[in-house]
C-alpha positions as CSV (number, residue, x, y, z in Angstrom):
1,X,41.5,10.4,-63.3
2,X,44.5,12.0,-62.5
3,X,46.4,11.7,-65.7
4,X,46.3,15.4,-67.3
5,X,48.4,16.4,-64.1
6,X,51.8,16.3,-64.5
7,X,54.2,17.7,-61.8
8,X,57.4,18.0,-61.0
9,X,60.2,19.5,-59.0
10,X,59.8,21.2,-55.5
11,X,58.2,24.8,-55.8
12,X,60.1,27.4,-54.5
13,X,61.1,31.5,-55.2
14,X,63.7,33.9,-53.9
15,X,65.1,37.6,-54.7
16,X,61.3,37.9,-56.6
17,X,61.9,34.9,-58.9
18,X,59.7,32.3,-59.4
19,X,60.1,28.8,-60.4
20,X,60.1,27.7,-63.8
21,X,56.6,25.6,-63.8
22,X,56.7,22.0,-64.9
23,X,52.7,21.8,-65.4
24,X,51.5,20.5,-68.3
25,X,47.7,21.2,-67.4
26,X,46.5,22.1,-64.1
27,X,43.0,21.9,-63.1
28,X,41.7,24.9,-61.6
29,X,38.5,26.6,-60.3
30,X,38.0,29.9,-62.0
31,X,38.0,32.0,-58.7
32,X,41.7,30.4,-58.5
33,X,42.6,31.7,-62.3
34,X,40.8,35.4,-61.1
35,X,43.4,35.9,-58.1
36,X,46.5,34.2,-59.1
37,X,49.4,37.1,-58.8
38,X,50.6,38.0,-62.5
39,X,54.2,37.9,-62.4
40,X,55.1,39.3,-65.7
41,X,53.1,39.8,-68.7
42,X,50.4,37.2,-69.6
43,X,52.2,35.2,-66.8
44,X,50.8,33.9,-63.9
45,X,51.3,31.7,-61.1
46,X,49.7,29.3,-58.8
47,X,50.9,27.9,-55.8
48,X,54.4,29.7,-57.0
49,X,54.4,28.3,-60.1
50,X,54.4,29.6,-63.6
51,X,50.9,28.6,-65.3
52,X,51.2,26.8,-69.1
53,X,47.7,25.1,-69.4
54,X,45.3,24.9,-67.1
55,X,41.1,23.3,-67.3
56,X,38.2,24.6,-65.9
57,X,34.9,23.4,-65.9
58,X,31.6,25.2,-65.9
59,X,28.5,26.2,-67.4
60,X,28.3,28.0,-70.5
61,X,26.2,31.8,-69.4
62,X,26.9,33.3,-72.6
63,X,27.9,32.6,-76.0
64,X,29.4,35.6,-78.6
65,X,30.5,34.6,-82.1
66,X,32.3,37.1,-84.4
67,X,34.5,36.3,-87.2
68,X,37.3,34.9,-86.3
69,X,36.9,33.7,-82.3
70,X,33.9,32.8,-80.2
71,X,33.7,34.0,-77.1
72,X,31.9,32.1,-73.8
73,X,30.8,32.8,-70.4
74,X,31.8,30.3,-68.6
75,X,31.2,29.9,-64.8
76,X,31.8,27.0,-62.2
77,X,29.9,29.0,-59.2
78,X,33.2,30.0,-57.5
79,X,33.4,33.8,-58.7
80,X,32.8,35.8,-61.3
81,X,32.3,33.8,-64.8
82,X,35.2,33.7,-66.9
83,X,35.2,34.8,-70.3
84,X,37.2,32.0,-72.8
85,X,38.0,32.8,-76.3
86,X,38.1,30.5,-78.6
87,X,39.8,31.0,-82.6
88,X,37.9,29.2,-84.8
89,X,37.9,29.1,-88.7
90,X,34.3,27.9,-90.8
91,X,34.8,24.3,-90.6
92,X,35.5,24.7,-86.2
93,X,32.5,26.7,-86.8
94,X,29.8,23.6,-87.5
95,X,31.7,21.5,-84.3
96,X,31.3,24.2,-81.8
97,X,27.0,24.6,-82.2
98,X,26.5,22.2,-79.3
99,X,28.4,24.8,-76.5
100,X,25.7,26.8,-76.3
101,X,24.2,28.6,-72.8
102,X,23.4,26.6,-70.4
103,X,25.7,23.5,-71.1
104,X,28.4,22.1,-69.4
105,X,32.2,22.5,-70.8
106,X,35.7,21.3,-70.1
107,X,37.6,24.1,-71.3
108,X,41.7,23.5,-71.5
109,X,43.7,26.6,-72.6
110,X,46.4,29.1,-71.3
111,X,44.9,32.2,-69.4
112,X,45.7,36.1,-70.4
113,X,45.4,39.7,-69.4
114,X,44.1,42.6,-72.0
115,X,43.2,45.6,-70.1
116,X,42.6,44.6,-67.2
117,X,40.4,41.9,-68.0
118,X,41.1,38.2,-67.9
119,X,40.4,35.7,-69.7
120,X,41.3,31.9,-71.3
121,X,42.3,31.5,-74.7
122,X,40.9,27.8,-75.5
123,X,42.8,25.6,-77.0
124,X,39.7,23.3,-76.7
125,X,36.2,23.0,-75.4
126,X,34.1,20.1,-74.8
127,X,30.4,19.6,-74.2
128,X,30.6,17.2,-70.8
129,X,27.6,14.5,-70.7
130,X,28.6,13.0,-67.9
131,X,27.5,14.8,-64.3
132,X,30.3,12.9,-62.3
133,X,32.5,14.3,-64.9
134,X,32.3,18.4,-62.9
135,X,32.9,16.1,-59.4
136,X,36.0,14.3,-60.8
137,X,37.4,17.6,-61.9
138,X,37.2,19.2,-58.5
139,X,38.8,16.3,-56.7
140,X,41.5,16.8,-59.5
141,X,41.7,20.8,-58.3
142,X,41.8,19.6,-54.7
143,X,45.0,16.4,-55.5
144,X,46.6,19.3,-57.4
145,X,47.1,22.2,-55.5
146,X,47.7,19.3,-52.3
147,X,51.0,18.4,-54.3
148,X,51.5,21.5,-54.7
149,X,51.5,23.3,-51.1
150,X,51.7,20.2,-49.3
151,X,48.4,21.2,-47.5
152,X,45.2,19.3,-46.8
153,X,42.2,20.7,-48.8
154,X,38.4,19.6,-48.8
155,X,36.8,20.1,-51.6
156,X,35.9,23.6,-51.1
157,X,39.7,24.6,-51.0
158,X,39.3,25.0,-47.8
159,X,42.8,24.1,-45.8
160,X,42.0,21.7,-42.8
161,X,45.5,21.3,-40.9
162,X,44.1,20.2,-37.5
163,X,46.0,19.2,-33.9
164,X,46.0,15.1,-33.9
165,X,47.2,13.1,-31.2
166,X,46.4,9.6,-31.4
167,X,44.5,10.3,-34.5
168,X,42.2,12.3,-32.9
169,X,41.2,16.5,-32.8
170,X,42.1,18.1,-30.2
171,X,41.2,21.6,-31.5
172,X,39.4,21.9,-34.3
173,X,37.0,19.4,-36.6
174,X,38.4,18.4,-39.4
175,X,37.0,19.6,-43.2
176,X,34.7,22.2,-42.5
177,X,33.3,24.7,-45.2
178,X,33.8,28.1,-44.8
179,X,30.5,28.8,-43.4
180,X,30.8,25.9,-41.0
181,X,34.0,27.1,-39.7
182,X,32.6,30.4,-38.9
183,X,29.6,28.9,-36.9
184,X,31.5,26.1,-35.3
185,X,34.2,29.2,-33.8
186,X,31.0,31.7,-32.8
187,X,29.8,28.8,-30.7
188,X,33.0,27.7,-29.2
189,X,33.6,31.3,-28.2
190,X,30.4,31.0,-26.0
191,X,30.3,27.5,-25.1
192,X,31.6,28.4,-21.6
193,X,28.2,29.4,-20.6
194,X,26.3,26.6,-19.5
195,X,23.2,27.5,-21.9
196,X,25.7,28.2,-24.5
197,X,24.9,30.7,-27.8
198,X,21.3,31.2,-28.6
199,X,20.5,30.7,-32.2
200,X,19.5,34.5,-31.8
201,X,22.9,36.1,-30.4
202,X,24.6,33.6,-33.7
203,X,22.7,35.4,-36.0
204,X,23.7,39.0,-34.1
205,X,27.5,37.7,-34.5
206,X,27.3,36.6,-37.7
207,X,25.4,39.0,-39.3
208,X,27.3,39.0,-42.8
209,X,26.4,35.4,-43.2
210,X,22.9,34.5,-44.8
211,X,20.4,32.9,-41.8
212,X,20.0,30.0,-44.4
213,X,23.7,29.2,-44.4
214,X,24.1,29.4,-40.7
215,X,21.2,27.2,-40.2
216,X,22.4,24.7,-43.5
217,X,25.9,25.0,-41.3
218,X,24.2,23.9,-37.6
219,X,22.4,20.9,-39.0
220,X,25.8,19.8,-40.5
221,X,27.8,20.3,-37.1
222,X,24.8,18.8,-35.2
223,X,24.8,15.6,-37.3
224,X,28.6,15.1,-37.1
225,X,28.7,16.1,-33.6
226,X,30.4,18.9,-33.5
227,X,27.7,20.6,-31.4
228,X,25.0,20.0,-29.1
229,X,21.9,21.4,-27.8
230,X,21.2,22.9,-24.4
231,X,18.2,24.1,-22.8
232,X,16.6,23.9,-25.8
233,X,16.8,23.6,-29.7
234,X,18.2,26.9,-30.4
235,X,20.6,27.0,-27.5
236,X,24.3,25.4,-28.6
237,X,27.6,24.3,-27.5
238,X,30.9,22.5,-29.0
239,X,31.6,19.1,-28.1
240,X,34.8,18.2,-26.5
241,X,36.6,21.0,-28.5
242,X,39.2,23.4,-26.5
């Protein structure tokens, strides 16, 4: 599973240099590839390391052929798609009718800037028919940039770097999504009331969240836990959490 990553060294930069990167092919979500800091031209870095090759997975949104390259949509639901370019000559032409909108791709390739736009030129693309296949490469994404930083990361690249004494939390629950982290601290804030937060006042607090991710994120802390009720079903407080 983890044989495309190859790593070495200890990454590091000073006076504005960065380190030479040792990656062969890191995997990578393509909200990573959108926001990683160009440090000269068509050269980027990740976790202070130069990019060479780098894979993505996604879905193919759009497909545009033209002479010489094709070019895809593709998008793995963390940002914006990425558009991947792809040089192909008439016989790559009859291998690549499968990738068409709507399926799945492992795309490998080095990534690029042209006015301002970004994008991955392929150096290949494959149709995936295995499911598990998009769940492996996350996990790969999540081991990566965890060698890399030396940070703990679930598996939506979230960093969970709790308090442990004993093995146990003292301050915070470990692995929580974005959204759960949000609810989990609005609730903690009030759970010195003895009623706690009402589902109402959450909603007032957290009014840049969606209701159905707030109520998605309760049910979640609720079975694991994290929070109870009170007076009723849409009253809330942390458990055992300072």
């Amino acid at each position: 599973m983890w044989n495309q990553i190859e790593i070495s060294g200890t990454p590091r930069h000073t006076a504005g240099k960065w380190k030479k990167s040792t990656l062969r092919i890191l995997p990578c979500t393509v909200s990573q590839l959108l926001s990683a800091p160009e440090i000269s031209n068509d050269t980027f870095a990740i976790c202070e390391r130069e990019l060479n090759q780098v894979s993505v997975v996604g879905v193919i949104r759009g497909c545009s052929p033209f002479e010489s390259i094709v070019q895809y949509s593709v998008d793995d639901m963390t940002g914006p798609p990425l558009n991947v370019k792809q040089w192909v000559n008439k016989e790559d032409c009859a291998t690549m009718t499968d990738a068409s909108p709507g399926t799945y791709v492992k795309v490998t390739g080095s990534l690029r800037n042209f006015r301002a736009q970004r994008y991955l030129i392929s150096m290949n693309i494959r149709c995936i028919e295995d499911m598990n296949e998009i769940t492996s490469h996350m996990l790969e994404v999540v081991q990566a940039h965890m060698h890399l930083t030396g940070k703990v990361y679930d598996v939506n690249m979230n960093t969970s770097l709790p308090s442990l004494v004993g093995g146990v939390s003292i301050g915070h629950p470990q692995a929580l999504s974005t959204f759960q982290d949000q609810v989990f601290n609005a609730i903690r804030k009030s759970s010195n009331h003895n009623e706690g937060i009402s589902l109402q006042d959450l909603k007032a607090q957290l009014h840049f969240l969606r209701m159905s991710d707030i109520r998605s994120s309760l049910t979640f802390l609720l079975n694991e836990g994290h929070v109870f009720c009170t007076i009723d079903e849409h009253h809330f407080k942390t458990t055992g959490y300072n």
